[in-house]
N, C-alpha and C positions, 0 to 999 in steps of 0.2 A: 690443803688437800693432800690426802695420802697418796703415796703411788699409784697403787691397785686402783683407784678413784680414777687418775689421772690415764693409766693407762686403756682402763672402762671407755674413759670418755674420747680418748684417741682413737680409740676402734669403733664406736660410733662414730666419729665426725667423717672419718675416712672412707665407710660403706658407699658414700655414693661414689666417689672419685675410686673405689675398687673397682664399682660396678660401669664405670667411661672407659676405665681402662681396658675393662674386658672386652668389652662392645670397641675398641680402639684395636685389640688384639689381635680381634675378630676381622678386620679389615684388612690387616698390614700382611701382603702377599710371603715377602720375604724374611722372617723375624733376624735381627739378631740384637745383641747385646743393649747396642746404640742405642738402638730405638726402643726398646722397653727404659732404658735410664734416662732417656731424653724426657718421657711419657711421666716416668716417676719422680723426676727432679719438679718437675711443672706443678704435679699433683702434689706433690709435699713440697716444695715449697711456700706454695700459695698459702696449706694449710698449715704452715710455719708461721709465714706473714700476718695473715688477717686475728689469730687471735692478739697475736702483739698491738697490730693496729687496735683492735677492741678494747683491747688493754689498755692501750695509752689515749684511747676515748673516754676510757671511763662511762661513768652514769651520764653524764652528760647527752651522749645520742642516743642512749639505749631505744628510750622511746620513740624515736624518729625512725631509726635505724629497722627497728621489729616490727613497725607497721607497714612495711612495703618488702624486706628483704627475700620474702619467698614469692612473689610476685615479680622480681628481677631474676630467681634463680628459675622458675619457671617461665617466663619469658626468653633465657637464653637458654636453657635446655630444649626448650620447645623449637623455636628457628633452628637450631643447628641439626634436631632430629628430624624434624621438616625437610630441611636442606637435604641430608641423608637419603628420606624416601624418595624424596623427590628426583634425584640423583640416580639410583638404584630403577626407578622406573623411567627415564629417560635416555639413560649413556648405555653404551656400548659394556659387553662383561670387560671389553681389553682397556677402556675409558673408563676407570672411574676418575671419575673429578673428587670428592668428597677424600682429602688426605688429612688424617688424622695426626698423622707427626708436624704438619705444617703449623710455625708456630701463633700463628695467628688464632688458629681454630683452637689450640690447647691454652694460652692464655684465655679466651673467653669461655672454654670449657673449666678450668682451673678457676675462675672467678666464678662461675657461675656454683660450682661444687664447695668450696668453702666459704660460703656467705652463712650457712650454721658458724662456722668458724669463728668468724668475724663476730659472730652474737658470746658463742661463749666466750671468747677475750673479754668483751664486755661485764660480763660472769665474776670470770675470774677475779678481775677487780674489787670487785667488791667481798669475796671469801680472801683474798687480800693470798693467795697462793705464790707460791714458787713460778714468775712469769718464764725463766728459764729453761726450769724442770718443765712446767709444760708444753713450751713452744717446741723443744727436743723432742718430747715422747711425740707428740702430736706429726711434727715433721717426717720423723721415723717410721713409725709404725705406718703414716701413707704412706711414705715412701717403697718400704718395703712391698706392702701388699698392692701396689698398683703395679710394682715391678713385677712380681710373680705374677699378678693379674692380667697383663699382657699376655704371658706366656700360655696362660692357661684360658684365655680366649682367642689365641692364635690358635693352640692345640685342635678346640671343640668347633673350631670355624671350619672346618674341610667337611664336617657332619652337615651344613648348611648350603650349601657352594654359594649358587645364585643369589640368595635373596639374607645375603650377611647385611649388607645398609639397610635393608628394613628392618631388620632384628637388630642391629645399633641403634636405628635412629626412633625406632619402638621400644628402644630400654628407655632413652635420654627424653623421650616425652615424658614416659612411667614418672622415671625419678622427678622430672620437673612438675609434673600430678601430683606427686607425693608428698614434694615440699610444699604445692600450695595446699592439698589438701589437709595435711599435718597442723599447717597454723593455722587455717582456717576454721577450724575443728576444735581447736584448747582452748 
């Protein structure tokens, strides 16, 4: 696989974990540094991890693997945006309960967002590519745009005030719609 290929597909897989981060951004009262690298290590990590995991699955799960994996990412998108509204319309503005740096919430958010991931490792195996070179650009490139992503849903959060968890936890349904919808559909 060529670069340009590789790097294509790194900014595809990364779009939805740009778009948690944003909605993540969007929450986080006091930004600083910390906490957008906290947010972006999570989110490129994972999407480091799982295509390697894919990788070194091989064909072997492919098909196991593709028949339910948007059904899990929509299922944990779905609960934690849940969670969100649900949160937003019951707690206090100085309560919010729903913390998006807590690492709980961002491993299940990180899993749930790179289970694409995890499919193309599986991919990749079989175009017999540079496992390396991808896992880098892949890790990178979310890394990066989750870190800015933060910032830039911190920024457009003051435009919202009150009703920021229902517009995060109405992204994280979206996307988790979107991936079942996507494979339900090809």
């Amino acid at each position: 696989m060529e670069s340009l290929s590789t790097v294509l597909m790194a900014v595809g897989l990364s779009a939805d974990a740009f778009a948690v981060a944003m909605s993540s951004g969007l929450l986080i009262k006091h930004i600083k540094i910390n906490k957008a690298l906290k947010i972006a290590l999570f989110f490129g990590g994972f999407q480091s991890l799982m295509p390697l995991l894919g990788w070194m699955a091989g064909l072997t799960f492919r098909e196991i693997l593709s028949s339910f994996d948007h059904w899990i990412a929509f299922g944990l998108l779905g609960i934690i945006g849940g969670k969100m509204i649900y949160e937003s319309l019951t707690s206090d503005d100085d309560e919010r309960r729903f913390n998006p740096l807590d690492t709980y919430t961002l491993t299940v958010l990180a899993i749930a967002t790179s289970l694409d991931a995890l499919a193309a490792g599986l991919g990749l195996a079989v175009i017999k590519t540079s496992i390396v070179l991808a896992v880098t650009t892949i890790g990178a490139i979310t890394f990066s745009l989750c870190f800015f992503g933060v910032f830039i849903g911190h920024r457009f959060g003051n435009l919202f005030s009150k009703k920021i968890e229902i517009i995060g936890g109405s992204i994280l349904i979206f996307i988790g719609s979107k991936i079942l919808f996507e494979h339900l559909t090809i």
